[in-house]
C-alpha positions in Angstrom: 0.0 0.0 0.0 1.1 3.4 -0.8 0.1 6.5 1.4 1.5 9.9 0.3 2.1 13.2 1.4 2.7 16.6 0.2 4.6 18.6 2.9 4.4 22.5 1.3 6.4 24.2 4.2 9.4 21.7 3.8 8.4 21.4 -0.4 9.4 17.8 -0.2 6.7 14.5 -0.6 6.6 11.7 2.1 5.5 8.0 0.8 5.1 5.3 2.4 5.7 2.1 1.6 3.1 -0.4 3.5 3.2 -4.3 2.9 0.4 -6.1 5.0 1.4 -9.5 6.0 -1.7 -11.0 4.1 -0.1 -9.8 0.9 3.0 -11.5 1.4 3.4 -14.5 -1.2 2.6 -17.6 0.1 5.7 -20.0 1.3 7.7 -17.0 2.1 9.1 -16.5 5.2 9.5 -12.7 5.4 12.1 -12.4 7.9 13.6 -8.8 5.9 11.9 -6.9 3.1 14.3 -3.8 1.4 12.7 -1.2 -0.7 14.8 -1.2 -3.9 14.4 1.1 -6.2 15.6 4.7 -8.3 16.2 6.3 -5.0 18.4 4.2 -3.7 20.4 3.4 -6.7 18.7 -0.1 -6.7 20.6 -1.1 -3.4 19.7 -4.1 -2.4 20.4 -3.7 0.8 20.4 0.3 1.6 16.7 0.9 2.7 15.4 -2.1 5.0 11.7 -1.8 6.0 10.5 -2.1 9.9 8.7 -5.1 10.7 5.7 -3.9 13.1 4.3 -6.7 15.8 1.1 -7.4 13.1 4.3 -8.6 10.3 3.1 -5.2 8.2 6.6 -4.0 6.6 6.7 -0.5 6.8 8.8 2.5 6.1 8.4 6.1 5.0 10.8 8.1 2.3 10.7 11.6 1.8 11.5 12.2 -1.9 11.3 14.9 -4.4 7.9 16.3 -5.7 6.8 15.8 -9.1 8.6 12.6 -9.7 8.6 9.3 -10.4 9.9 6.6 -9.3 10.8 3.1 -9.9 10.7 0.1 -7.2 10.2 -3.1 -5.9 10.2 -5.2 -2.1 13.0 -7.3 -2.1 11.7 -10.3 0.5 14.9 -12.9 2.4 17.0 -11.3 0.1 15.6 -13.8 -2.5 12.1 -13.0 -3.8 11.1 -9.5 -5.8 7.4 -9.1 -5.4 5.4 -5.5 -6.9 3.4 -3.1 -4.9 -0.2 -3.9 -5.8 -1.0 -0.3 -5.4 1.4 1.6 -7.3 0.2 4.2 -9.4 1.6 2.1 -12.6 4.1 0.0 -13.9 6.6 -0.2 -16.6 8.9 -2.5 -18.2 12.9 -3.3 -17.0 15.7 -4.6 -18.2 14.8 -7.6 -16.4 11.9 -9.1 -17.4 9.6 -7.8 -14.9 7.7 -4.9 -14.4 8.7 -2.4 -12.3 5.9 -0.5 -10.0 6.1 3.0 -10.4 5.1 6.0 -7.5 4.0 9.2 -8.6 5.1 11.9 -6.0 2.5 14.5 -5.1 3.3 18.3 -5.9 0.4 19.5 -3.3 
């Protein structure tokens, strides 16, 4: 799940990134989940989510208005799984889609 924000005082938009534990595929453990995406350079291993006590993975980014990004959840370091909820998706290099966010302006 994506929630997003437009701060206007600070001219910068917060997202953030929600998986619900029910959305998780099944046979997966979900021990870690990384955000990997354009913001992050695709690092694998730079933007780890919190695990809450319900096993939602959360975190919150504050990234620059009127963009878009590109990302995915990186699960046990082994399975990529999309964000159901992303504003669209688009081809990579890959052979998977990519989600895409769309970060507010106001």
């Amino acid at each position: 799940m994506l929630k997003k924000q437009y701060l206007k005082s600070r001219k910068i938009s917060k997202i953030t990134f929600e998986i619900p534990k029910d959305e998780l595929p099944e046979g997966v453990d979900g021990r870690t989940v990384h955000l990997v995406g354009d913001f992050n350079d695709w690092d694998q291993a730079a933007t780890p989510m919190k695990k809450l006590k319900d096993g939602t993975f959360k975190i919150t980014l504050e990234l620059t208005p009127g963009c878009e990004f590109h990302f995915r959840y990186l699960l046990d370091g082994e399975f990529w799984i999309n964000e159901w909820h992303a504003d669209r998706y688009a081809s990579s290099p890959f052979g998977a889609d990519n989600c895409v966010v769309v970060t507010p302006t106001e």
